[in-house]
N, C-alpha and C positions, 0 to 999 in steps of 0.2 A: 122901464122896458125890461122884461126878462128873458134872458139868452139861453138861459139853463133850462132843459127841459125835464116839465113836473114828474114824467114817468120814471126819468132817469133821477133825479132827486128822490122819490118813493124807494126805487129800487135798493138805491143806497141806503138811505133807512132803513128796509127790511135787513139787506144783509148785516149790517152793523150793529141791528136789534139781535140778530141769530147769535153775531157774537158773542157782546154781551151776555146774552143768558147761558152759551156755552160755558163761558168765564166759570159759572157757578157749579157746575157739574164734578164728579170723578172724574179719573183716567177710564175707569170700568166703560163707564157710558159714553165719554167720548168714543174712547173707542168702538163702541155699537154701533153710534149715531154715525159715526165716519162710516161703516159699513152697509148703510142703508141707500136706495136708488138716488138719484139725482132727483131733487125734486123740481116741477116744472109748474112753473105758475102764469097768469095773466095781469099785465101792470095795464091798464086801461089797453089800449087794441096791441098791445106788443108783449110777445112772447118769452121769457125770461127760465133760466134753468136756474138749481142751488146747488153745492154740494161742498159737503164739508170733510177735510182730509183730516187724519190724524198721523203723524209721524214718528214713532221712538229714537228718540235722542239720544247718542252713547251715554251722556248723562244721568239718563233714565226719566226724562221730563220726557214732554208730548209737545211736537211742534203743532196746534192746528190751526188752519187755515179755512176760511168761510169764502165760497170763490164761487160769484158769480157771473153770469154771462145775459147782457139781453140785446136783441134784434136793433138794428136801427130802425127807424122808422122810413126812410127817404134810402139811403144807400146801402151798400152790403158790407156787410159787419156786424161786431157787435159788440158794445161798451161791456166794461169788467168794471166788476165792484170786489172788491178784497177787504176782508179784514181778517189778523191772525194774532196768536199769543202762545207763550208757555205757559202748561202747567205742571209744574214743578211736583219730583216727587211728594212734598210736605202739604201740596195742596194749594203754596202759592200760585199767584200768575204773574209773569214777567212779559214785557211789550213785545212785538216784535220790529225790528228796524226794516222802516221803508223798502231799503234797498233787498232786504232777501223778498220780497214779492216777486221779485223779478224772474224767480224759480215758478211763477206759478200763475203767467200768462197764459 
């Protein structure tokens, strides 16, 4: 029996796909890509937004963040899907810890 629902399972795929491929980009492009509309999609009948933040860190790395939002289906609200990393001046990516999500309900 599954409890987990499929549209909310896709969803989270998608956003954690976007990360991913963010991973491989510049700071240049991140930084574009953070600048561009929220993107608004359809996960089978429920309505779901994307949008990706870029932050400059005194460090001079990029904190970004992949932050989504979709509709319940039955009640009012609407589950988040998060996923975030540095990329470090040199080009590395470093993780980000669970707990700063929490800037980005």
């Amino acid at each position: 029996m599954r409890t987990f629902p499929k549209e909310l399972a896709e969803f989270r795929r998608i956003v954690d796909e976007r990360g991913e491929n963010l991973r491989t980009l510049s700071h240049d492009k991140l930084i574009a890509i953070s600048k561009q509309p929220i993107e608004s999609l359809k996960i089978g009948p429920r309505s779901a937004t994307i949008g990706v933040i870029a932050q400059t860190m005194p460090d001079g790395s990029l904190r970004v963040v992949v932050q989504g939002f979709m509709t319940h289906r039955i009640f009012p609200g609407k589950s988040v899907a998060l996923d975030g990393f540095y990329k470090m001046p040199d080009g590395s990516v470093k993780p980000m810890l669970d707990k700063e999500f929490y800037e980005f309900d």
